[in-house]
C-alpha positions as CSV (number, residue, x, y, z in Angstrom):
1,X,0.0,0.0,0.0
2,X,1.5,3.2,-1.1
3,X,0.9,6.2,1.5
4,X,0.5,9.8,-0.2
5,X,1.3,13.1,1.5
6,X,-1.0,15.7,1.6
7,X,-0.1,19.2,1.8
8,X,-2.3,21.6,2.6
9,X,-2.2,25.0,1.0
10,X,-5.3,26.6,2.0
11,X,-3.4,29.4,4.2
12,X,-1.8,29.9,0.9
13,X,-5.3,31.1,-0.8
14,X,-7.0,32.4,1.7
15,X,-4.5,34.0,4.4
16,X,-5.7,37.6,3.0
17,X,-9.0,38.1,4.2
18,X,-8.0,36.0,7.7
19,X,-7.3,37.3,10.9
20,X,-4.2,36.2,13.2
21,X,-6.3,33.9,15.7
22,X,-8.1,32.4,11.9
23,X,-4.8,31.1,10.9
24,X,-3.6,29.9,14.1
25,X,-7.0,28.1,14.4
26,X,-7.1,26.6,10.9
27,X,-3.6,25.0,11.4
28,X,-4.6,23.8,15.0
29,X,-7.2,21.7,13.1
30,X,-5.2,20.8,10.2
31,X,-2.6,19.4,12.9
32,X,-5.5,17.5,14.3
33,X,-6.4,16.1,10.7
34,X,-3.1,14.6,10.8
35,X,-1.7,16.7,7.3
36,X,1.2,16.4,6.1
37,X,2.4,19.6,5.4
38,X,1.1,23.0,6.2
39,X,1.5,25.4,3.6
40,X,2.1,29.0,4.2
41,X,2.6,32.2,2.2
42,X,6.0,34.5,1.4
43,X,6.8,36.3,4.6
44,X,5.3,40.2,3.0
45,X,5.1,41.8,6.6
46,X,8.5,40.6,8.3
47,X,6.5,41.7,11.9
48,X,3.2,39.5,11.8
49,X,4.0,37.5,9.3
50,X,7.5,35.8,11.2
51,X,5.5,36.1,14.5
52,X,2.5,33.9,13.1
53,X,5.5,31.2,11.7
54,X,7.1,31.3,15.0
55,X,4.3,31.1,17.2
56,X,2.4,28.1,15.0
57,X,6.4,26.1,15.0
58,X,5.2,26.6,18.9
59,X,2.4,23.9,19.0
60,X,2.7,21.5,15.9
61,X,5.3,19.1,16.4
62,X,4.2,16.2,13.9
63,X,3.3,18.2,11.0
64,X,5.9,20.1,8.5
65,X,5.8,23.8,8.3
66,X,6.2,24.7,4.5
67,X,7.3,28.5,4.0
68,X,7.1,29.9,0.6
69,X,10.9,31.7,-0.6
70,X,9.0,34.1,-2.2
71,X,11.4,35.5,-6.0
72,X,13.8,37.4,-4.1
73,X,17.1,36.3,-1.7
74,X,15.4,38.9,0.3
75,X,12.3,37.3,0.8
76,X,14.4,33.9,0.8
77,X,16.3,35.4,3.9
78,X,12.5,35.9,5.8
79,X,11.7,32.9,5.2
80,X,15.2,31.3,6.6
81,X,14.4,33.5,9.8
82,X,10.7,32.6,10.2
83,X,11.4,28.9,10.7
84,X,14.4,29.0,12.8
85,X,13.3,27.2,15.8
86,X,10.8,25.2,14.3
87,X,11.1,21.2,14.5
88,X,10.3,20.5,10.9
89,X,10.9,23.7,8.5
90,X,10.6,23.0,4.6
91,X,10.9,25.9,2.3
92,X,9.1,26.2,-1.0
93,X,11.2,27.5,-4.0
94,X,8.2,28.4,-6.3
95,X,9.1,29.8,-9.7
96,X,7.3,30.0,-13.2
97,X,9.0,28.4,-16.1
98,X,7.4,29.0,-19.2
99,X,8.9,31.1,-21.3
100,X,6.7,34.1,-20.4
101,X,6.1,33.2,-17.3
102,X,9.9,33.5,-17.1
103,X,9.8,36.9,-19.0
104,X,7.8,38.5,-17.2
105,X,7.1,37.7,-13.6
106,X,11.4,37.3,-13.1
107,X,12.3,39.1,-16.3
108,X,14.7,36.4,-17.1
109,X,15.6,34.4,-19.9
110,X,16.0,30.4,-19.5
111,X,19.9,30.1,-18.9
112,X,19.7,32.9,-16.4
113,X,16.7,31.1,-14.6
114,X,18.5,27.8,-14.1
115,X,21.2,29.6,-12.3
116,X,18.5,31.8,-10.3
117,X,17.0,28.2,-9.1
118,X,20.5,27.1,-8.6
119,X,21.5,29.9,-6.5
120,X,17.9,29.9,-4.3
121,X,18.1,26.0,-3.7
122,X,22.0,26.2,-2.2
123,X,21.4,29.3,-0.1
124,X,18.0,27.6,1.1
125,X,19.9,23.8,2.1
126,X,22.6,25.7,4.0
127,X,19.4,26.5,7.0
128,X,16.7,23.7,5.8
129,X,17.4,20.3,4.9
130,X,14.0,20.0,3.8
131,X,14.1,22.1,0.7
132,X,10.8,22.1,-2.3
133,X,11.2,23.2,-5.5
134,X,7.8,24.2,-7.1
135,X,7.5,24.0,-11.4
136,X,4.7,26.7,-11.3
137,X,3.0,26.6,-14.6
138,X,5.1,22.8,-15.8
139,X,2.4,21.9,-18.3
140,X,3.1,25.6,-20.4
141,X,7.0,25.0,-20.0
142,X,9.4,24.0,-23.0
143,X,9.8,19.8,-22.5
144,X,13.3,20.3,-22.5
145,X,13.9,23.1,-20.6
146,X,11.4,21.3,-18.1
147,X,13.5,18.2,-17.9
148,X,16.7,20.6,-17.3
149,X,15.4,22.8,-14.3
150,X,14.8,19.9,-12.5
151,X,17.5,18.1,-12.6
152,X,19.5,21.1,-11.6
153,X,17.5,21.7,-8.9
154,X,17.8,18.1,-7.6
155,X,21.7,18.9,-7.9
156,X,21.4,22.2,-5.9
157,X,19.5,20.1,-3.3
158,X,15.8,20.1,-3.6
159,X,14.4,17.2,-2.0
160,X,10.5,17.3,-3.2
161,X,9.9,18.3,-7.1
162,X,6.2,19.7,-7.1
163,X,5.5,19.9,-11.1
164,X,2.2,22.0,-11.1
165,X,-0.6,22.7,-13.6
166,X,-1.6,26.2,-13.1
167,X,-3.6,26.4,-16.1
168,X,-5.5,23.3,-15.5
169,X,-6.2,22.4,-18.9
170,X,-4.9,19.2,-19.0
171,X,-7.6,16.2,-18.9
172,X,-6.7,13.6,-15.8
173,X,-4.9,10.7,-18.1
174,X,-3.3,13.3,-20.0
175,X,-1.8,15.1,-17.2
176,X,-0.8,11.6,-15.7
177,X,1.1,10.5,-18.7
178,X,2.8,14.0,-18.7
179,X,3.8,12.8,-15.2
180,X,4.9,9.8,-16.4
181,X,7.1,11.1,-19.6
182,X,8.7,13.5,-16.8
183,X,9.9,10.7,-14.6
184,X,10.9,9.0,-17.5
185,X,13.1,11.6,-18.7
186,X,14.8,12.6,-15.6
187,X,16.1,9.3,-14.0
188,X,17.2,11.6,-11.0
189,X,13.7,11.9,-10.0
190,X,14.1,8.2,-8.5
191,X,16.0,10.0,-5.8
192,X,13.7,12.5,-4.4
193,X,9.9,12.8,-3.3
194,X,7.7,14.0,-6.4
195,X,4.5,15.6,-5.9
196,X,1.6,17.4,-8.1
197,X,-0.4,20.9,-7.6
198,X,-3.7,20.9,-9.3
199,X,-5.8,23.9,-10.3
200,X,-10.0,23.0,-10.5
201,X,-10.8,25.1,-13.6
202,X,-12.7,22.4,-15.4
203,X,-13.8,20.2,-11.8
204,X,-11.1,17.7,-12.7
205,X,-8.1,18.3,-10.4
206,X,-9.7,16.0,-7.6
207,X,-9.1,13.1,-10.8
208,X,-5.9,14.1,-11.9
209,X,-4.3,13.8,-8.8
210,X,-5.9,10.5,-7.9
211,X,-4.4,9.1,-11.1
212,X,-0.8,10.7,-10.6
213,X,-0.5,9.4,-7.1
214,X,-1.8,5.9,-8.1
215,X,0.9,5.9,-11.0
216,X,4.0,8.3,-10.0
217,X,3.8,10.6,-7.1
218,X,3.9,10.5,-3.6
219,X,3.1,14.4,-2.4
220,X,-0.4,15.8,-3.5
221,X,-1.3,19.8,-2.6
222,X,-5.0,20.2,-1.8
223,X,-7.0,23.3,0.2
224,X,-10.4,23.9,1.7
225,X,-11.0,26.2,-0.8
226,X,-12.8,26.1,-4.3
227,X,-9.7,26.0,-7.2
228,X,-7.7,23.2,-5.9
229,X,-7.7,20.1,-5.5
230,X,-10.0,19.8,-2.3
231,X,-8.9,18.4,1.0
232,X,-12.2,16.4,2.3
233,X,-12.8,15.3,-1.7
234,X,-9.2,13.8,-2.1
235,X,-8.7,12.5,1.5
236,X,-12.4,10.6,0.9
237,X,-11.3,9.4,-2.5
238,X,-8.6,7.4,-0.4
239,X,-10.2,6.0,2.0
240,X,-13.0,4.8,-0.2
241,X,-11.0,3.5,-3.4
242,X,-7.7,3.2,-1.8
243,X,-7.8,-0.9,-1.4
244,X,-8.6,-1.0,-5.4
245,X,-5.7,1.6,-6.4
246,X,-3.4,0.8,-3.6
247,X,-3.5,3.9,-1.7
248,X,-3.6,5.0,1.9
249,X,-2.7,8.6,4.0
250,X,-2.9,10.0,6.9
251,X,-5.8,12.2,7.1
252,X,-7.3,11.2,10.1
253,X,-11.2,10.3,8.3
254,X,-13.4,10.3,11.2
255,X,-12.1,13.5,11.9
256,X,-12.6,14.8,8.2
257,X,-15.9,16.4,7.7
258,X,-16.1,18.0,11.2
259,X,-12.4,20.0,10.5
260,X,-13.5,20.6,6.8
261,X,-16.7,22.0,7.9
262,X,-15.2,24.1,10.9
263,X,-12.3,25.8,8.1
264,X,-14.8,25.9,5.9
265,X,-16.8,28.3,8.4
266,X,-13.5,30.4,9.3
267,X,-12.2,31.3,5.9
268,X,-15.8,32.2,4.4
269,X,-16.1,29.4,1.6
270,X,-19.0,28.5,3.3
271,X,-21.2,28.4,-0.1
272,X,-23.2,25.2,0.4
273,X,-22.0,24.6,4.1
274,X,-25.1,23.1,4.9
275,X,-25.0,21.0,3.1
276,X,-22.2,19.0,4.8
277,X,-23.0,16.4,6.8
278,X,-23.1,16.9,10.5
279,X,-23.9,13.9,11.5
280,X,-21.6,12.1,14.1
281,X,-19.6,15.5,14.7
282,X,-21.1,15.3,18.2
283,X,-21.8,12.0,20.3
284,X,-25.0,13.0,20.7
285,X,-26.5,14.9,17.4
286,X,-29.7,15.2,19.5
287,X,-27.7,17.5,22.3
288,X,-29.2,21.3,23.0
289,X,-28.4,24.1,25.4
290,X,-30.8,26.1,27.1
291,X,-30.7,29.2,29.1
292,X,-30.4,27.5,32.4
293,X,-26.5,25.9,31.0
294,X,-23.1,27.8,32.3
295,X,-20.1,28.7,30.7
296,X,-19.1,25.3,31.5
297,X,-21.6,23.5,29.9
298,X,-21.5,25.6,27.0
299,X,-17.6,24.8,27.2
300,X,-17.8,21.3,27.1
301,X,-20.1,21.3,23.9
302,X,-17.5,23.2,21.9
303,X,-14.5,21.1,22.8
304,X,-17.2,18.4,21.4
305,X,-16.9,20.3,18.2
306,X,-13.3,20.4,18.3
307,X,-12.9,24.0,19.3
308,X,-9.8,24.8,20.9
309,X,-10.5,28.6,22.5
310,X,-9.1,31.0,24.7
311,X,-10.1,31.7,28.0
312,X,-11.1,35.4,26.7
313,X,-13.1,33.6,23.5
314,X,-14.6,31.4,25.1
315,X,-15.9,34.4,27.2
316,X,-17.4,35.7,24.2
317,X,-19.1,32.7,22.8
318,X,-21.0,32.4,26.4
319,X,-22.3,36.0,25.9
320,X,-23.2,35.3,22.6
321,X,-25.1,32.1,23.4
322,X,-27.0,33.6,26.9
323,X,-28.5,36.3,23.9
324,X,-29.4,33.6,21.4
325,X,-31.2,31.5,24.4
326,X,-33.0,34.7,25.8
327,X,-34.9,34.5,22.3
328,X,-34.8,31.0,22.1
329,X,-36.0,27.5,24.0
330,X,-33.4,25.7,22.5
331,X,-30.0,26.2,21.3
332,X,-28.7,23.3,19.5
333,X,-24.8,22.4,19.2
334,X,-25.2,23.4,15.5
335,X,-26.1,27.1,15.9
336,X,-23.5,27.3,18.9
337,X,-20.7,26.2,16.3
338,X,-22.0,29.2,14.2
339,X,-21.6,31.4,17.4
340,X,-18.4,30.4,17.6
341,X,-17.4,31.0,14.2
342,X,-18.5,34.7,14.3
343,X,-17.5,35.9,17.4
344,X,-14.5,33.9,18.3
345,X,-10.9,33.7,16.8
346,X,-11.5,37.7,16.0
347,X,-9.0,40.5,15.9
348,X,-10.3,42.9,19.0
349,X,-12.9,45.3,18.3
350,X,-12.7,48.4,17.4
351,X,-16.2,48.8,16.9
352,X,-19.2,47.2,18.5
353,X,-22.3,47.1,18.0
354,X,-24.8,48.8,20.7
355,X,-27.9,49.2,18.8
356,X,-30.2,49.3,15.6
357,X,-33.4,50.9,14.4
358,X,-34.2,50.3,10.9
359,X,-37.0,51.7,9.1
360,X,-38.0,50.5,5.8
361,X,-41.7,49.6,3.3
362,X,-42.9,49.3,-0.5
363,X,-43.6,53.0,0.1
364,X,-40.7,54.6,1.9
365,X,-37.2,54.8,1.6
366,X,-35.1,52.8,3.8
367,X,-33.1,54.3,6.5
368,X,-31.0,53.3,9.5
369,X,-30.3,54.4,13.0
370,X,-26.8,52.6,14.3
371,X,-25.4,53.1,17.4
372,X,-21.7,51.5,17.7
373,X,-19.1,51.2,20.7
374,X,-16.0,52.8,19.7
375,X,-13.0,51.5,21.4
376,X,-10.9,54.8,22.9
377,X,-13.6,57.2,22.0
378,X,-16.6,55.2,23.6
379,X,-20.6,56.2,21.6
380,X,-20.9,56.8,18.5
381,X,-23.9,56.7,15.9
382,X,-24.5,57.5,12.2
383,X,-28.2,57.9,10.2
384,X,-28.6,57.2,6.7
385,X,-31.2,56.1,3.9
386,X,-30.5,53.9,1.4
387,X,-31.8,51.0,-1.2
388,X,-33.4,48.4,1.1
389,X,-32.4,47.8,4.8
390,X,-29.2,46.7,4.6
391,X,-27.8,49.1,1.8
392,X,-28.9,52.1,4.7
393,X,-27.4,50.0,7.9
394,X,-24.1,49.7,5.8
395,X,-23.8,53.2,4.6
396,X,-24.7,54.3,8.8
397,X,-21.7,52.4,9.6
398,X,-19.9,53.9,6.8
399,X,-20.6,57.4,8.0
400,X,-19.5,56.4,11.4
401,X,-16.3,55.2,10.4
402,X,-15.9,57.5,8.1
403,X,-14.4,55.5,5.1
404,X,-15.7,53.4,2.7
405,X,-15.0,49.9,1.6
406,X,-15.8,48.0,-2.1
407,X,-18.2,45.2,-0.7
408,X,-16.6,42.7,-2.4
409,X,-19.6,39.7,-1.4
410,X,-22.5,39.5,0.9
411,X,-24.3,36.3,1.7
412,X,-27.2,35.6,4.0
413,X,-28.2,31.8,4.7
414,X,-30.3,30.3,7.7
415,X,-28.3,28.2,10.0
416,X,-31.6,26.2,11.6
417,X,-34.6,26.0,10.7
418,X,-38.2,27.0,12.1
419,X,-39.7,30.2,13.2
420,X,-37.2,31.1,15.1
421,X,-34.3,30.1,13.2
422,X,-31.1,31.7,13.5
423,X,-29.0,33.2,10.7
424,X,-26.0,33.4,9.4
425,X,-24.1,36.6,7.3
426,X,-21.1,36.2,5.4
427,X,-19.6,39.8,4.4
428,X,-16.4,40.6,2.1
429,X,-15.1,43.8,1.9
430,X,-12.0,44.8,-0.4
431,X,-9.4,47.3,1.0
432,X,-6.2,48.4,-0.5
433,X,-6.5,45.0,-3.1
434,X,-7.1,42.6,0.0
435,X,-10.2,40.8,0.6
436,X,-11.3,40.8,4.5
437,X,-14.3,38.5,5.5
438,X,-16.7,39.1,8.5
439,X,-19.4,36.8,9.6
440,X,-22.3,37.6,12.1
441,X,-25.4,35.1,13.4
442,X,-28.7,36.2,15.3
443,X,-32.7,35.2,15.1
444,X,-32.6,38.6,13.3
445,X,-31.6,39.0,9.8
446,X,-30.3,42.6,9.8
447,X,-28.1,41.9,12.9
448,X,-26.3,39.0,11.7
449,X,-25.6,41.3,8.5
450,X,-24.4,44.3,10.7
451,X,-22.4,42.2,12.9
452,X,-20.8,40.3,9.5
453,X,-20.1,43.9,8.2
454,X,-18.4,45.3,11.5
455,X,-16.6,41.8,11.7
456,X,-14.5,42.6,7.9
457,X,-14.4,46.9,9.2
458,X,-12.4,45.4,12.5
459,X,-10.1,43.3,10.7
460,X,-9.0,46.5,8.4
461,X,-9.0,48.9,11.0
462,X,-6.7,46.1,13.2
463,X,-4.4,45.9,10.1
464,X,-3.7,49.0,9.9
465,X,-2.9,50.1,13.0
């Protein structure tokens, strides 16, 4: 049975719009899903960005911790820093190689680029044993000039080859036998760990690296994120075909859906979340709260989940639960993992919200009343009309605030259902070309949106400070 390694990349696509506690939380549970590798970014701001490395190297200890080199011997040098201390540092050398990719991302021409690849790969090895050498856009590259970069990366060092098919054009068998031609032309690939990266365009990526791993590879990237090859589809493929192709990993399965569904939650990509299956993510799917639990009984239901909080979060899913079951009889273990999703693993608030009066009809224009808590300054409110409910309540906060943001995506959704079901708001606003996501629950509609709006306006604010 051949085992296959899965590296996760989702910090990779996502890492913009998350906050400090999201990432720390999505790679406790990917550490819990028994990954890999966990993939993260080029170090861009050398203050938050090392301290996030350094303080994740802190708690996983099985795991690898995979740090992009960024194009630079700059950024190569951050990345050399930001793992020092960690028990198992890789670093990801990830260059284009097609000949415009080459043009005009490194403005370099092909001889040139084998020695840039030589030069990054040596300087990496002297700190990392553990180096990767990433073929961004392989399937676009020259065949021969292919086969050459990676043999002289070998040589330099590298001891993974990810060849990767950004364009994601390729069909499954035809991007396993380009798999297959590779190893066939560079015997030094016998040597070192080979491994795929597969963009979704065309909903085939989940297929192409099922057949690659079967035939060649033993390293596959997936994310919990849509254009990739996804993490809960690819781990279940395994599990369920993996006696037939002669597969195994591991992903920890009974853990699967329950972490999928959690990240799922934190980074936003939670079109069709309800879909998931819940079942079995508690011992007792049946379990509800009611206004007469504690904090400890509320506490004991989201370590059920698989929540790992602060003291001071777990604070504020407590408040946040005592509201929702002043409204409600019962509050079931469901909509208490969609408190915790909005109101924990947050940057603190700048702004929070006090109170609302909305005042809308088929015959009126819509206005809004908000009334925020300002942190430093204390009250503050804002009045404004606008096209339907929420268009006002957003432009209220805008005046209050004082700037405004693109609003990049805005989704409502009920989490329960029933009367008194409680829902959810996902909100994406775009600041300085970065995407930051807020979400917000409640029985009321508008509140969950206001909360999901002042959620993304805190995360900015944070930033840039």
């Amino acid at each position: 049975m051949k085992s296959i390694n899965v590296a996760d990349m989702t910090l990779c696509r996502k890492a913009s719009a998350l906050s400090f506690k999201e990432k720390i939380e999505i790679v406790r549970q990917l550490e819990k899903l028994n990954v890999n590798a966990i993939e993260l970014p080029a170090i861009e701001n050398k203050k938050s960005d090392i301290l996030l490395v350094r303080t994740i190297s802190s708690f996983v200890q099985r795991s690898i911790i995979s740090v992009a080199a960024g194009m630079t011997e700059e950024s190569l040098d951050d990345a050399i820093e930001a793992l020092s201390g960690t028990k198992n540092p890789r670093i990801r050398i990830e260059l284009p190689i097609s000949p415009v990719g080459m043009e005009y991302t490194c403005h370099k021409k092909a001889p040139k680029m084998l020695e840039f690849v030589e030069k990054l790969i040596e300087k990496a090895k002297k700190s990392v044993s553990d180096v990767e050498f990433c073929a961004v856009d392989a399937t676009r590259a020259e065949d021969a000039f292919l086969v050459d970069v990676i043999k002289t990366a070998i040589k330099a060092g590298a001891t993974l080859i990810t060849v990767c098919d950004s364009a994601g054009e390729m069909l499954p068998d035809e991007f396993a036998g380009f798999i297959d031609d590779l190893k066939m032309n560079v015997s030094e690939l016998e040597n070192v760990s080979l491994g795929v990266s597969c963009e979704d365009k065309n909903g085939m990526a989940n297929a192409a690296a099922i057949m690659t791993a079967r035939d060649s590879v033993n390293t596959v990237k997936t994310a919990v994120s849509a254009g990739a090859v996804s993490l809960d589809v690819f781990a279940s493929t395994i599990k369920n075909c993996g006696n037939s192709c002669g597969l195994s990993s591991d992903i920890k399965n009974t853990e699967l859906k329950r972490i999928v569904h959690q990240i799922s939650r934190i980074i936003g990509a939670n079109e069709g979340a309800n879909d998931i299956d819940l079942s079995g993510r508690i011992d007792n799917s049946a379990i509800y709260l009611d206004k007469s639990d504690d904090s400890a009984a509320v506490s004991a239901i989201v370590q059920n989940l698989g929540y790992d909080l602060s003291e001071e979060d777990g604070e504020k899913v407590y408040k946040e639960f005592k509201k929702l079951a002043e409204k409600k009889e019962k509050v079931s273990a469901k909509e208490l993992d969609a408190i915790v999703a909005a109101v924990a693993l947050q940057v603190p608030a700048t702004y929070e919200l006090l109170s609302y009066v909305i005042n809308t009809g088929n015959i009126i224009t819509a206005s809004a009343q908000i009334k925020l808590f300002k942190a430093g300054t204390g009250e503050v409110e804002g009045v404004s009309m606008g096209d339907g409910p929420i268009d006002a309540a957003f432009r209220a906060i805008e005046q209050i605030t004082g700037n405004h943001y693109e609003l990049d995506d805005f989704q409502i959704q009920s989490v329960t259902e029933g009367r008194e079901a409680m829902g959810s708001a996902l909100v994406r606003l775009r600041n300085g070309g970065r995407l930051y996501s807020g979400s917000g629950i409640s029985t009321d509609i508008v509140g969950a949106s206001l909360r999901a709006y002042l959620g993304a306006v805190n995360k900015i604010v944070y930033e840039e400070a």
